[in-house]
Rosetta silent file (secondary structure, phi, psi, omega in degrees, C-alpha in Angstrom):
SEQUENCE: XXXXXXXXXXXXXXXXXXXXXXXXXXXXXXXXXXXXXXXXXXXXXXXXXXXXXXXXXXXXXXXXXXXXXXXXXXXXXXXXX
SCORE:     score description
SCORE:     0.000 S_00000001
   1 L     0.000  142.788  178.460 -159.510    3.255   15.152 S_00000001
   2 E  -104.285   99.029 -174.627 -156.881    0.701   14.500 S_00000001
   3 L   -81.212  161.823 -167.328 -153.214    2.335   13.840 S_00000001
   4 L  -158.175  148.766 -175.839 -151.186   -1.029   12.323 S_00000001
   5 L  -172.599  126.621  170.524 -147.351   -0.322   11.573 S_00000001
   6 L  -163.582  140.416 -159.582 -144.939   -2.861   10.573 S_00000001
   7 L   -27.093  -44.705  179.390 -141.528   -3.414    8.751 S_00000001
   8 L   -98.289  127.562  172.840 -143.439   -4.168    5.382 S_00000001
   9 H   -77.056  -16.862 -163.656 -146.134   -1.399    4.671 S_00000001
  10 H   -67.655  -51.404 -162.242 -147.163   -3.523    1.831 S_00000001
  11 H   -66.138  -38.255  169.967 -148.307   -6.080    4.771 S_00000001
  12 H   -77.355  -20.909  153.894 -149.289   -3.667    7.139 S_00000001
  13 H   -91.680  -22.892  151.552 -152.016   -2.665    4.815 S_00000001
  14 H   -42.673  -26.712 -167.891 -153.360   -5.879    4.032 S_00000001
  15 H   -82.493  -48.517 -176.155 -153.363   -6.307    7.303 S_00000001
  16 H   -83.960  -24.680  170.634 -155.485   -3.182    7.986 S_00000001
  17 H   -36.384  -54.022  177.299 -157.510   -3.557    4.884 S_00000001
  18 H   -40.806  -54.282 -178.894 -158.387   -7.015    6.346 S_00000001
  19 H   -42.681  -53.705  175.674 -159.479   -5.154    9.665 S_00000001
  20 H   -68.948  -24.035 -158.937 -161.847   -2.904    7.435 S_00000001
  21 L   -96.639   12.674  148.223 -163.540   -5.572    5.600 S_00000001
  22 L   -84.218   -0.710  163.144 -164.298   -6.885    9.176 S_00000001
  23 L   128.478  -17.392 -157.560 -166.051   -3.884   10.052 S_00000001
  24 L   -91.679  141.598  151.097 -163.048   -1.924   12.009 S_00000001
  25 L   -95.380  138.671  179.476 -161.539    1.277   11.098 S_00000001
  26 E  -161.635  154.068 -163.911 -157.937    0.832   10.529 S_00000001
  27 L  -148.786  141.135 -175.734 -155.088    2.833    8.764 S_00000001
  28 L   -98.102  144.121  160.673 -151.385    1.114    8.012 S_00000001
  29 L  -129.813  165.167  179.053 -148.719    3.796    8.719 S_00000001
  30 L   -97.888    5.508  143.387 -144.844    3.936    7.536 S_00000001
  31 L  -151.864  151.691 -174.696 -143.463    4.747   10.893 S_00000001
  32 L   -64.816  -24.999 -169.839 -144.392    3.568   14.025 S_00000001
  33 H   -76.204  -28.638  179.543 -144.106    6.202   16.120 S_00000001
  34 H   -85.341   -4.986 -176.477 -146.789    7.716   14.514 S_00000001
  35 H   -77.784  -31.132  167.024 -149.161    4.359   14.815 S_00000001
  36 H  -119.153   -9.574  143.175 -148.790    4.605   18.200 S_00000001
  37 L    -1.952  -86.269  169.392 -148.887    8.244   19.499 S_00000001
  38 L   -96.918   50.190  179.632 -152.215    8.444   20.552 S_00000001
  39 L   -76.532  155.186  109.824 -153.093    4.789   21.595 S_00000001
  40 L    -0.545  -79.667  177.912 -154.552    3.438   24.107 S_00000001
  41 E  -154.532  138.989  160.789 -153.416    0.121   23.716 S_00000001
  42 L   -94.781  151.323  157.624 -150.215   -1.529   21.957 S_00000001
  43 L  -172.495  126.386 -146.127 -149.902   -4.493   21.439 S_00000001
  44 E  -158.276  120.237 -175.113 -146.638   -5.649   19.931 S_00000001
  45 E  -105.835  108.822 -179.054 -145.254   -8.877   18.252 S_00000001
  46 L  -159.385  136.354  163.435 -141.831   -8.813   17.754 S_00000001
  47 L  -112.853   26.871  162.702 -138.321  -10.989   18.005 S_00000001
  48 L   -66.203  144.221 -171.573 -136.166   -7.996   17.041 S_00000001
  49 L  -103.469   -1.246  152.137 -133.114   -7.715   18.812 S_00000001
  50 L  -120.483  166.591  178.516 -132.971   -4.102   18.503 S_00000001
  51 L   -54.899  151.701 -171.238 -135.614   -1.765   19.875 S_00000001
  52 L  -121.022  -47.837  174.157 -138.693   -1.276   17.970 S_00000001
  53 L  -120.930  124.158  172.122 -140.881    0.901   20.357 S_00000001
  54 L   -82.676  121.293 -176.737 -139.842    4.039   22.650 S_00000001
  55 L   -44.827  -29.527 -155.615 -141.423    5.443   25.792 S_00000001
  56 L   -90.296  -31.431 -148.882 -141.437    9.069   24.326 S_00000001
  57 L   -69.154  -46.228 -152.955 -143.416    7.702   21.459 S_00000001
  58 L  -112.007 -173.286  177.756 -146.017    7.015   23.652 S_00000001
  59 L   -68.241  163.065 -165.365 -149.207    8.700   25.553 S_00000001
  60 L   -73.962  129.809  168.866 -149.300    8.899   29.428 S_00000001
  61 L    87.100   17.998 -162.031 -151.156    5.913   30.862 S_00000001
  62 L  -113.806  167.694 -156.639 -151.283    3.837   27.871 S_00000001
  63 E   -91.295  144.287  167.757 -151.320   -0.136   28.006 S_00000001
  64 L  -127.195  156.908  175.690 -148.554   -2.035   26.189 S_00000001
  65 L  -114.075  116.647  151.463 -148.635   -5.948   25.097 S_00000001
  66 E  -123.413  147.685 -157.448 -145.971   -7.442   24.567 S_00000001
  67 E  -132.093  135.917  139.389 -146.472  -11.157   22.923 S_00000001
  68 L    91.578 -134.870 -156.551 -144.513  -13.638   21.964 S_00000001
  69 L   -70.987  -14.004 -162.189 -140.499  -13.189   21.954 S_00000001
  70 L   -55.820  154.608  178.258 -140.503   -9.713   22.715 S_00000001
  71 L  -145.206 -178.491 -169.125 -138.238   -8.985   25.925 S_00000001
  72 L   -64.072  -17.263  156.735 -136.904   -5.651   27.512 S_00000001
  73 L   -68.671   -1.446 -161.586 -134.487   -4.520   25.099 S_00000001
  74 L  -116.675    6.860  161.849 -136.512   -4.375   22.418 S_00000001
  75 L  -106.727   -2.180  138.241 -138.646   -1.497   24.710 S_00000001
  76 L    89.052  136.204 -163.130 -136.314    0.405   25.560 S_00000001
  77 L   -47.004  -14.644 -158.538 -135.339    1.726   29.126 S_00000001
  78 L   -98.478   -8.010 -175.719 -137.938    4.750   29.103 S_00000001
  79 L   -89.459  -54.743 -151.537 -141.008    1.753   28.505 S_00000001
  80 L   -94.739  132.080 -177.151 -140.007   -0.993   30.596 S_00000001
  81 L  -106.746    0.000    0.000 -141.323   -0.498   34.465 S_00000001
């Protein structure tokens, strides 16, 4: 399953829509915390300059991506190791 979560929900379900009509199950959600709660894997595109994702959010052992501008503030002291 593909959790997808992003400032616009309108976007984040095209975006998972897309994902099904490639074959993938995927569900857009309207807060993040719940998109990534039982992950896996993260993997997170972002140049926000305040945090976006929290350590508490997520499960023990799970991999995060970070791509493109993101840096360490925007992961908050309980994330970044």
């Amino acid at each position: 399953m593909v959790h997808v979560w992003g400032r616009d929900l309108a976007k984040a379900r095209r975006f998972a829509e897309s994902l099904s009509t490639a074959g993938f199950e995927a569900h857009a959600h309207r807060d993040a915390s719940r998109a990534v709660r039982e992950a896996d894997i993260v993997c997170m595109t972002t140049s926000s300059e305040v945090p976006v994702l929290f350590g508490e959010w997520l499960p023990r052992g799970v991999h995060v991506n970070a791509v493109g501008a993101s840096v360490a503030h925007e992961l908050r002291n309980a994330l970044a190791v």
